[in-house]
C-alpha positions as CSV (number, residue, x, y, z in Angstrom):
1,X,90.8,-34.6,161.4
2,X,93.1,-32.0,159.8
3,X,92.0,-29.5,157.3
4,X,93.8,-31.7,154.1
5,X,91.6,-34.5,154.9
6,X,88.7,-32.5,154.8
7,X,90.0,-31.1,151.5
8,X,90.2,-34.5,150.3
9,X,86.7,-35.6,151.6
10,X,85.0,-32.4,149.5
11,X,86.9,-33.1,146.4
12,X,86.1,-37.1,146.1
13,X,82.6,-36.0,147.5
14,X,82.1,-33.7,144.3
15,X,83.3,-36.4,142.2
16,X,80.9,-39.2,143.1
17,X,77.9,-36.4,143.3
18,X,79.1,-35.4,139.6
19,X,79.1,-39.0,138.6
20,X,75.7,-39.8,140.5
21,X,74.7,-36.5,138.3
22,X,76.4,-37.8,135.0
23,X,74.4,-41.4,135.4
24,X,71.3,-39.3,136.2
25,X,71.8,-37.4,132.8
26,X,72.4,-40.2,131.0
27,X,69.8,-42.9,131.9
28,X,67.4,-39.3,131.3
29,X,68.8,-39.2,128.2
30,X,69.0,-42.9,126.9
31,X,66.0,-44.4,129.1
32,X,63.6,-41.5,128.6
33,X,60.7,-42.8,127.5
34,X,61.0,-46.0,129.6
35,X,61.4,-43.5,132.7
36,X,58.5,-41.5,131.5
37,X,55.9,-44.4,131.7
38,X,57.9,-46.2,134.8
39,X,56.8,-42.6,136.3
40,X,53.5,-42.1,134.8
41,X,52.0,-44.9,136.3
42,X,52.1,-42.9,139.9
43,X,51.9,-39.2,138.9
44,X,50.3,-37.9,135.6
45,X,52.6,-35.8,133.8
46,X,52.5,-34.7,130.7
47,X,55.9,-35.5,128.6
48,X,56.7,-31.4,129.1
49,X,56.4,-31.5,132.9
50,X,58.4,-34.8,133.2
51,X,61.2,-32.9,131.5
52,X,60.7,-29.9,133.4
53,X,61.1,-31.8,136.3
54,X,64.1,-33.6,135.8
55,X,65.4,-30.7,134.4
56,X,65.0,-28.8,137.7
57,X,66.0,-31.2,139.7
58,X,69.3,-31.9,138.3
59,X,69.9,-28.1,138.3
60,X,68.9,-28.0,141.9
61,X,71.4,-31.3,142.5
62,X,74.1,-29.3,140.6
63,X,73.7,-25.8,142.4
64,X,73.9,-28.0,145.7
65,X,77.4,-30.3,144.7
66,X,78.7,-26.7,143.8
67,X,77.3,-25.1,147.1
68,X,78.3,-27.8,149.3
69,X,81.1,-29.6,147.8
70,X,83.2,-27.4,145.4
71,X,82.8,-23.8,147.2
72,X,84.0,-25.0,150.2
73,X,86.8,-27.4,148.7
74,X,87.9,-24.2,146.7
75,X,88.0,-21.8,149.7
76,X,90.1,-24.4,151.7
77,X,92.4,-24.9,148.8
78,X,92.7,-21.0,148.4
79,X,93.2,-20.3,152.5
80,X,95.7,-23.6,152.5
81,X,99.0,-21.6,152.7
82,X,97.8,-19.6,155.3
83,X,96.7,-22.5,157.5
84,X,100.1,-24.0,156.9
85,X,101.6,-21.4,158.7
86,X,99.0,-21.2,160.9
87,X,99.4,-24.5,162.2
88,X,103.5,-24.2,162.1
89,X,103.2,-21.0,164.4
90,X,101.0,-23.3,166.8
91,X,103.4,-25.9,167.2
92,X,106.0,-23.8,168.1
């Protein structure tokens, strides 16, 4: 596996976590109070801490897609002309 394929698995792997994110905001948004009882028959939370915690999680999901999909997509996209000489010098 080369280093543009891995490029290319970080960038499509940020886009389905944003879009798994996206979906997560909207059914929040849209479905709330049906996701609010669905929930409160295991765990009893007030409307406040069902927010919180949705809140917090999608910020948690979001600091990790940045942390583990986009930081490392950007530093290979950043070090990419370096590694195409890199790997020109090694062929020779």
């Amino acid at each position: 596996m080369n280093i543009e394929t891995v490029r290319r698995v970080l960038l499509w792997c940020a886009v389905i976590n944003y879009g798994i994110l996206l979906v997560w905001f909207f059914f929040f948004m849209l479905a709330h109070d049906w996701l609010y009882q669905l929930h409160g028959r295991w765990f009893h939370l007030s409307v406040e801490q069902f927010d919180m915690l949705h809140y917090a999680g999608m910020s948690v999901y979001k600091i990790g897609i940045i942390l583990l999909n986009l930081v490392p997509y950007i530093a290979l996209h950043i070090t990419r002309p370096q590694l195409a000489d890199l790997e020109s010098s090694v062929e020779q």
